[in-house]
C-alpha positions as CSV (number, residue, x, y, z in Angstrom):
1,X,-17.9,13.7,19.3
2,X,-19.2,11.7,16.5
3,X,-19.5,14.8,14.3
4,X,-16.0,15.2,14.5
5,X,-15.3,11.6,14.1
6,X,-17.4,11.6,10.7
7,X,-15.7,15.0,9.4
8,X,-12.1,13.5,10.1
9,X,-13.5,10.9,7.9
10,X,-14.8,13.3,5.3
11,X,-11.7,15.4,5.1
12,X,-9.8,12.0,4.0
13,X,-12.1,11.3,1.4
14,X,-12.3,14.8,0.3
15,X,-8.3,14.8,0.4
16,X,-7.4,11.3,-0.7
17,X,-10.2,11.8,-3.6
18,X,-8.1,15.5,-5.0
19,X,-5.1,14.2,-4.5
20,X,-4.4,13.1,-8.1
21,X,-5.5,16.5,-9.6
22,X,-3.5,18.4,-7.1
23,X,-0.3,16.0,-8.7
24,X,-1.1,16.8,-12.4
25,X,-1.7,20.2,-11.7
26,X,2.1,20.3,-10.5
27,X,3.2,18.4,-13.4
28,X,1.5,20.9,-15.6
29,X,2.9,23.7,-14.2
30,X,6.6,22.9,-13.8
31,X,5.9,21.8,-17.5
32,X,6.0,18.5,-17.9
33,X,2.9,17.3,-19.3
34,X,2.6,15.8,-22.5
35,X,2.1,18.6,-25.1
36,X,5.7,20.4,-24.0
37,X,8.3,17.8,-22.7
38,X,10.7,19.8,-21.5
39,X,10.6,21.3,-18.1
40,X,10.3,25.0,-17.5
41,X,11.0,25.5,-14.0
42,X,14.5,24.6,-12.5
43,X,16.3,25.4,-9.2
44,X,14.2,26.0,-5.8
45,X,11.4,26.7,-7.4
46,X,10.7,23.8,-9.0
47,X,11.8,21.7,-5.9
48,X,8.9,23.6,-3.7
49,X,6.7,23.0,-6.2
50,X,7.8,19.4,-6.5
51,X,6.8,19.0,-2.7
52,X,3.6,20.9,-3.3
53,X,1.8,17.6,-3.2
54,X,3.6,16.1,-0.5
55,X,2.6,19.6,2.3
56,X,-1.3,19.2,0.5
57,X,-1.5,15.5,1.6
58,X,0.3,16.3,4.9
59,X,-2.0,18.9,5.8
60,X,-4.8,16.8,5.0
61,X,-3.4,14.5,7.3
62,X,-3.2,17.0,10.4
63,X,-6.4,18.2,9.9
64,X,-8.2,14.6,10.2
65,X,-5.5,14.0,12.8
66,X,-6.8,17.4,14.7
67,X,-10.3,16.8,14.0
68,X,-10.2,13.0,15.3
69,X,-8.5,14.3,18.7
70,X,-10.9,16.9,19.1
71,X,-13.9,14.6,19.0
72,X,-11.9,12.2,21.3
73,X,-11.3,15.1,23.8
74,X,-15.1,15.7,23.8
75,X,-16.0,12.1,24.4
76,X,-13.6,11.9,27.5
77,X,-11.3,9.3,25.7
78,X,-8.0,11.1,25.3
């Protein structure tokens, strides 16, 4: 129970810590970091990648979220 209590935690840190280098990364690619100003990637495709960040933090979320329940379940509390 604890175990999974303390990776829930973990997987936030992890998550919360990469979170910023996930977000330039997607800057960089649809091509607007500094050295290019202009953006290369229009349409869908650069709204997807625009939510790339959002579905990585989300998924963070739900895995903390799962692994938080799970240890619950195992304790007898939920």
């Amino acid at each position: 129970m604890l175990s999974n209590l303390i990776g829930g935690f973990i997987v936030i840190l992890v998550g919360v810590t990469l979170a910023p280098v996930v977000a330039n990364e997607v800057q960089g690619a649809r091509g607007n970091s500094t050295h290019t100003g202009t953006g290369n990637i229009t349409g869908a495709s650069g709204t997807i990648l625009g939510l790339t960040v959002l579905f990585y933090t989300l998924g963070v979320a739900v895995v903390a979220m799962g692994l938080a329940v799970s240890g619950l379940r195992q304790g007898g509390l939920m």
